[in-house]
C-alpha positions, 0 to 999 in steps of 0.5 A: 233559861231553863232546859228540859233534860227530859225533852230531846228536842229542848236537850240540845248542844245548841240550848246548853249554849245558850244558857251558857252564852246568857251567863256573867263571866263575873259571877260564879255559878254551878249547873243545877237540875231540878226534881221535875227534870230542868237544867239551869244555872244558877248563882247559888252555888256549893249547897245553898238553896238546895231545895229541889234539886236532884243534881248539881255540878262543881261551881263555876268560878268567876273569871275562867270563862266557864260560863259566857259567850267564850264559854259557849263558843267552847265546842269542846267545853259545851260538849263535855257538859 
């Protein structure tokens, strides 16, 4: 899933749960955001495949449900992202 950071009514809490509910607690991920403005996770992480993007945030360990459905349940968590 991908989330449009330049579109408020794709821009939502409720999307960012979504994207974060489809994710593998098993698998390390990091948020990333593309030059054309869309928001995503992705399994490349620290600085690989950076090519077009403008933004990323710190890696996502697997195993601290950081990403998943307990993550998306996570108000607190999906709010501070």
């Amino acid at each position: 899933m991908r989330i449009n950071v330049n579109d408020p009514s794709d821009f939502t809490i409720e999307n960012l749960k979504n994207m974060m509910a489809a994710g593998d607690d098993s698998v390390d991920y990091q948020i990333r955001v593309t030059k054309d403005g869309f928001l995503f996770i992705s399994q490349d992480t620290g600085s690989e495949n950076l090519d077009g993007i403008i933004l990323r945030l710190e890696s996502f360990l697997a195993g601290n449900d950081y990403v998943g459905p307990a993550a998306a349940e996570d108000t607190k968590w999906v709010q501070h992202l």
